[in-house]
C-alpha positions as CSV (number, residue, x, y, z in Angstrom):
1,X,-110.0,177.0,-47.1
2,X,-106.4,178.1,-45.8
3,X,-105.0,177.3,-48.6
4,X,-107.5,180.3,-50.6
5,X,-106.6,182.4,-47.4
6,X,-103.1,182.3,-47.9
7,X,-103.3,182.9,-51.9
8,X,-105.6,186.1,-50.8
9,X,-103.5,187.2,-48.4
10,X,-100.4,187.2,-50.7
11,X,-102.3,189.1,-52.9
12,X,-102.6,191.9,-50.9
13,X,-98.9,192.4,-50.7
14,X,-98.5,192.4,-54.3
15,X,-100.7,194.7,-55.1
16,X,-99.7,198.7,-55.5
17,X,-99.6,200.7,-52.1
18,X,-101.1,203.7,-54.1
19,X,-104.1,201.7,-56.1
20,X,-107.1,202.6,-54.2
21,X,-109.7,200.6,-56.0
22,X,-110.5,197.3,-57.5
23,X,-112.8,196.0,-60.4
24,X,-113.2,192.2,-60.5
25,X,-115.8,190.6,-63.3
26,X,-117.3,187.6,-61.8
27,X,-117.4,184.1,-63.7
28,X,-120.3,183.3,-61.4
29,X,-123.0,184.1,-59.2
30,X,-122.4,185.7,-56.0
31,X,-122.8,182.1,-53.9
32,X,-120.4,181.4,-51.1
33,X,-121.2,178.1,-49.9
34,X,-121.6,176.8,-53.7
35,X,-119.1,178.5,-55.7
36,X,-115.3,178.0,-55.0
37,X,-114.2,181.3,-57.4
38,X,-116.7,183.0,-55.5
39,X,-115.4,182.6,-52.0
40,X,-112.2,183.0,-53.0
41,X,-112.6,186.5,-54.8
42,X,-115.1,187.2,-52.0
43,X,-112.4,186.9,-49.3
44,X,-110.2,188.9,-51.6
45,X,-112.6,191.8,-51.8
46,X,-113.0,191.8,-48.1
47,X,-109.7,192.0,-47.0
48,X,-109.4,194.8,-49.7
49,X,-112.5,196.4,-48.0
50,X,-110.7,196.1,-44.6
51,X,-108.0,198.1,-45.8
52,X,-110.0,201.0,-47.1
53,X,-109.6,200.5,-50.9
54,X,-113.2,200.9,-52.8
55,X,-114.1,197.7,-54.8
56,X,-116.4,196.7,-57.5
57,X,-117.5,193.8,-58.4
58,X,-119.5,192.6,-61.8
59,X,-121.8,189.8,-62.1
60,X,-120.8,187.2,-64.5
61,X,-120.9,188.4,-68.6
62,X,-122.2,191.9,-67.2
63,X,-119.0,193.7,-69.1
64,X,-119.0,191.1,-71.7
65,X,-118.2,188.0,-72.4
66,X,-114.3,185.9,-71.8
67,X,-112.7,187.5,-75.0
68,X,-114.4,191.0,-74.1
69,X,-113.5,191.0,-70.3
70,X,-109.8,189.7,-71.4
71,X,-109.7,192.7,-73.3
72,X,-110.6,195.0,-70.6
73,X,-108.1,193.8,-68.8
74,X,-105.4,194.6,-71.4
75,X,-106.5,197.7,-72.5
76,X,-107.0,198.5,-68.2
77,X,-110.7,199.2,-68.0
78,X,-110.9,196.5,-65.9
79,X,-108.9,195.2,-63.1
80,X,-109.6,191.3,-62.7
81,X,-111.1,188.9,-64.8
82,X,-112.2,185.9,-63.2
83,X,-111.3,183.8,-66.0
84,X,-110.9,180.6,-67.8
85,X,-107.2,178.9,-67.3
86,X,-107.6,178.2,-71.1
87,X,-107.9,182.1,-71.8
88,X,-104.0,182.8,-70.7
89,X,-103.0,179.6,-72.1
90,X,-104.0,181.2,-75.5
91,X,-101.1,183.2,-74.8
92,X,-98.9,181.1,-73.8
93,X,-99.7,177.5,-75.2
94,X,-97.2,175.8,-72.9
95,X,-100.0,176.2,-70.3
96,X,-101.9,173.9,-71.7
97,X,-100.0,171.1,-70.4
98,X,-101.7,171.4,-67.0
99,X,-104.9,170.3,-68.6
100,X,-103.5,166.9,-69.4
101,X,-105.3,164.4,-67.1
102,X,-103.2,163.2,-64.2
103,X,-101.1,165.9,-63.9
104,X,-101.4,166.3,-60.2
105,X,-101.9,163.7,-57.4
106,X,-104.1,165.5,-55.0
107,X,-105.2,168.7,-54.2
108,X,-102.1,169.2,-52.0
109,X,-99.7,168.2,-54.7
110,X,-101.4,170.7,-57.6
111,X,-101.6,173.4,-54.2
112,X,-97.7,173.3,-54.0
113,X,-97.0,173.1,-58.0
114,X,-98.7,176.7,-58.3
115,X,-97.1,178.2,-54.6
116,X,-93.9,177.0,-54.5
117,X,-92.5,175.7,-58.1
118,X,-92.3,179.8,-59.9
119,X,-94.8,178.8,-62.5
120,X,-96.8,181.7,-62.2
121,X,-93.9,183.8,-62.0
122,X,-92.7,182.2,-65.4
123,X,-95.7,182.4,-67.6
124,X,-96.8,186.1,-65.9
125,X,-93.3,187.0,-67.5
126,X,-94.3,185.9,-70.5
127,X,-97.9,187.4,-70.4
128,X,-96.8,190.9,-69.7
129,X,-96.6,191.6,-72.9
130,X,-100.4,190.7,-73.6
131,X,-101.0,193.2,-70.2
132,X,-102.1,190.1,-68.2
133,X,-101.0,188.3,-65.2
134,X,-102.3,185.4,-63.3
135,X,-102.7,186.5,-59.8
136,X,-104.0,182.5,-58.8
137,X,-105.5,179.5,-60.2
138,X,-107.9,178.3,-58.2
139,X,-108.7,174.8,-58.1
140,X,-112.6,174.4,-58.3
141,X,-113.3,171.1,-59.5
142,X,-111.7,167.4,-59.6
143,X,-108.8,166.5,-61.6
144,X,-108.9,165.9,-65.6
145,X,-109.6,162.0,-66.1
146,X,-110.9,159.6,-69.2
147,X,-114.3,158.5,-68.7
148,X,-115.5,155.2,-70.8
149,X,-118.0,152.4,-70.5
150,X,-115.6,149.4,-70.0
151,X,-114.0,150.3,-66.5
152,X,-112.5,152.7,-64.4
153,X,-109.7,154.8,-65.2
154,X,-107.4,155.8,-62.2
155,X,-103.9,156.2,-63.7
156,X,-102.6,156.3,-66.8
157,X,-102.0,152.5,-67.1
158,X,-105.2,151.7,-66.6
159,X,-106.5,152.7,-70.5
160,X,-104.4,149.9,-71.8
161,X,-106.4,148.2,-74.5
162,X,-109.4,151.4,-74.7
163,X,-110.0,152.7,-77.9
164,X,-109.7,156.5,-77.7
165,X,-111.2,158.8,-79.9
166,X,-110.5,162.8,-79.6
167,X,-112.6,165.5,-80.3
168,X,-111.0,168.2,-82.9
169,X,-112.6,171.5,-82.9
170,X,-112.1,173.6,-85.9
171,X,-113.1,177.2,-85.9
C-alpha cells in the first residue's frame, strides 16, 4: 500500500499547477478492498479532491471501449485511461518485453524497475508523439509464469525437457 501512496503522491507534483479538473475512465468497478487499479486511482482522486481540483470518474467501457478510451486520450477528451500495459506497448513494441515471464523477482524488485530505473521516462518520450504518457504501472496480479501438467515451473530452467506450444493470434 505505500508503495501506491508514493506513486500517487508523485503524481500530484507532476501534474499542471493550472489544471483544475481530472477525468479518469475506470477499467473496473468501483471496489476498494477487491480491486488493486481501483484503490490506487481512488487514492489518486482523493488527494486531487483534497487539493480542490474537480474530478470525474467513469465506470469501466462507459466512454467506450480500450481503443476508444486510448483515443480520447490522444485527441484530449479524456484525461486518464486506466488501461491495459499492452495498449502503450502497441506503440512502443519494446514494452513488450516486460510481459516475458520471470522478468522480475518479487514485487519489490519490479516496484524499483519502474521507480528508479527511467523506464517510464524513456518510453513516455517516445509516446508523446501518440499524445500518451504512462503516469504508473500498477502491479495487480502475480508474475507471468508457464503453466503445464508435468510439474512446476519456478525459473526458467525448470521447463527443460516440456514441450511448448504457443498461441499465434492473427487478426
Amino acid at each position: 500500500m505505500k508503495k501506491v501512496l508514493v506513486l500517487a503522491s508523485a503524481l500530484l507534483t507532476a501534474l499542471s499547477a493550472n489544471a483544475s479538473s481530472v477525468s479518469v475512465a475506470l477499467d473496473t468497478a468501483p471496489d476498494r478492498e477487491n480491486s488493486g487499479t481501483y484503490r490506487y486511482v481512488d487514492n489518486l482522486l482523493q488527494s486531487l479532491n483534497d487539493k480542490g481540483w474537480q474530478t470525474e470518474s467513469y465506470p469501466r467501457n462507459s466512454v467506450g471501449d480500450e481503443s476508444t478510451r486510448l483515443n480520447k486520450v490522444r485527441a484530449g477528451t479524456l484525461d486518464i485511461s486506466m488501461s491495459q500495459y499492452s495498449s502503450a506497448a502497441q506503440f512502443v513494441p519494446e514494452m513488450q518485453v516486460l510481459q516475458l515471464p520471470y522478468t522480475f523477482i518479487n514485487t519489490d524488485h519490479q516496484y524499483n524497475f519502474f521507480v528508479n530505473s527511467g523506464y517510464l521516462d524513456s518510453i513516455n518520450r517516445r509516446l508523446s508523439s501518440e499524445g500518451l504518457r504512462v503516469l504508473a504501472v500498477i502491479p495487480t496480479g502475480g508474475f507471468l509464469g508457464i503453466f503445464n501438467n508435468e510439474y512446476p515451473v519456478k525459473t526458467v530452467a525448470d521447463m527443460s525437457g516440456l514441450r511448448m506450444r504457443h498461441w499465434i493470434r492473427i487478426s
